[in-house]
Each structure stands twice: as C-alpha cells, then as structure tokens.
DOMAR-933456 format. One record per residue (C-alpha): x negated, y, z negated; residue in three letters. Coordinates in pm, whole numbers, plus 50000, padded with zeros to 5 digits. Example, Ala and Ser with C-alpha at 12.3 -4.5 7.8 and 13.67 -1.06 7.14 Angstrom:
// DOMAR-933456
487704955049220ala
486334989449286ser
***
This chain:
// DOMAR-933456
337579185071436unk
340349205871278unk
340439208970898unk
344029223070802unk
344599232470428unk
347859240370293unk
349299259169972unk
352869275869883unk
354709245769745unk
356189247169434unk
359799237369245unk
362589261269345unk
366549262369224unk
369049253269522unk
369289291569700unk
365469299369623unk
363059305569880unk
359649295669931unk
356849304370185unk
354419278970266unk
350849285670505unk
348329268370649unk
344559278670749unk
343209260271002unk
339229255871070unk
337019244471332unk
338579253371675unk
339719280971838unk
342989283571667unk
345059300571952unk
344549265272177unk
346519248671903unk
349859242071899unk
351149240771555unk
353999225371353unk
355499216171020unk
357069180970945unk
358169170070597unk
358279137170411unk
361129126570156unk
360589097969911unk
361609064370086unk
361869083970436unk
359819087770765unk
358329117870828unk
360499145671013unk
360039165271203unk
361109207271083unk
359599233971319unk
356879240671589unk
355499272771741unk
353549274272090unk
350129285172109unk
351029321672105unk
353639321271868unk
356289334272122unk
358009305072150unk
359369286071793unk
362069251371821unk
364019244271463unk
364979209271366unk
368579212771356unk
368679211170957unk
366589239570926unk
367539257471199unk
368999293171066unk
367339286070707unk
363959285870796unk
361479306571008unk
357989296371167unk
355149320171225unk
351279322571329unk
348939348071336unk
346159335871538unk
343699365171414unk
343499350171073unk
344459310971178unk
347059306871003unk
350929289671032unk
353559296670771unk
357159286370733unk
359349306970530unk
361789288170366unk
365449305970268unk
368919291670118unk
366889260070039unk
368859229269933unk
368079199669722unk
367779176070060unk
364899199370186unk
362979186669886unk
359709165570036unk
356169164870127unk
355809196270370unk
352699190170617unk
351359209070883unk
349939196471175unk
347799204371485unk
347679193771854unk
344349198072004unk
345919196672350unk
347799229172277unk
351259206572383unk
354489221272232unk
355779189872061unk
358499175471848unk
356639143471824unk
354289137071556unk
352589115771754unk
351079143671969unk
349789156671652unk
345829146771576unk
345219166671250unk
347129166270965unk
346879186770636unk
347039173070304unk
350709183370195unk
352309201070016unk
355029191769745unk
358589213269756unk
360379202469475unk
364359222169502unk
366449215069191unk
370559213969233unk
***
C-alpha cells in the first residue's frame, strides 16, 4: 500500500506560479516511479510530467513542457511540480500518482496509487 497526500493548489492569475507536492507513505519511496496527471471539467485525465525512480530522468507533456518542472527528493518522499507562466487551460484537478513497479510511464494505467487531488484554479 502507498498512501500519497497532496497540497499546493490554490487560484492563481494567468502568469502566476504555483508549486504543488506530494508525500508518499508506506514503501520505500525511491522504488517508485512518480508522476503528475491533471483532470479538467468534462475531460479525461492527462497526463503532465513523470520522473524515474532517481529523479535523473523527468518527460514533459508537450503543453507543459518549458512551463513546468518535476522534482523528488527521495530522503523526505516527496514529488513536486513547480508550475510557471500558468494559463487558464492548465486549470484542473492536479493528481499525483505512483507505480509500484518503479516503470517510467506516460500511461496512467501503470499507475496503482493515486492521491486525492488537488484543485488549480488560474483566472484569465
């Protein structure tokens, strides 16, 4: 079992930044790989950043890519994504997610823990 609990969300003007982290519990954190995907209102989840199990190696969804910046810091189990030059389309339900199998994945169907979200709200 992995319990993941995110905070950092928040309402932000279009240019704002935010920095959103998530502490993870119950396995040895550094055999996780780790990412962030985000939900809109009426939309699938998406898929916005992962980091490998060392945090050497980091893969941007295209839409982010430039904007925002993944980190971990296996020492105190944590994942954080600092978000710049955010824009009204990033607004969504920001989750992070774990992969037990330490796999490097896009796909949030390699993921098997989820936290609960958290809202980012960026006004135009």
């Amino acid at each position: 079992q992995v319990q993941l609990v995110e905070s950092g969300g928040g309402l932000v003007q279009a240019g704002g930044s935010l920095r959103l982290s998530c502490t993870a519990s119950g396995r040895t954190f550094s055999s996780i790989g780790m990412a962030w995907f985000r939900q809109a209102p009426g939309k699938e989840r998406e898929f916005v950043s992962v980091i490998n199990r060392s945090g050497g190696s980091t893969y941007y969804a295209d839409s982010v890519k430039g904007r925002f910046t993944i980190s971990r810091d296996n020492a105190k189990n944590t994942v954080a994504l600092q978000m710049n030059s955010l824009k009204p389309e990033d607004t969504a339900v920001y989750y992070c997610a774990a992969n037990t199998a330490g796999s490097y994945s896009i796909r949030s169907s390699q993921y098997d823990y989820w936290g609960q979200g958290t809202q980012v709200t960026v006004s135009s």
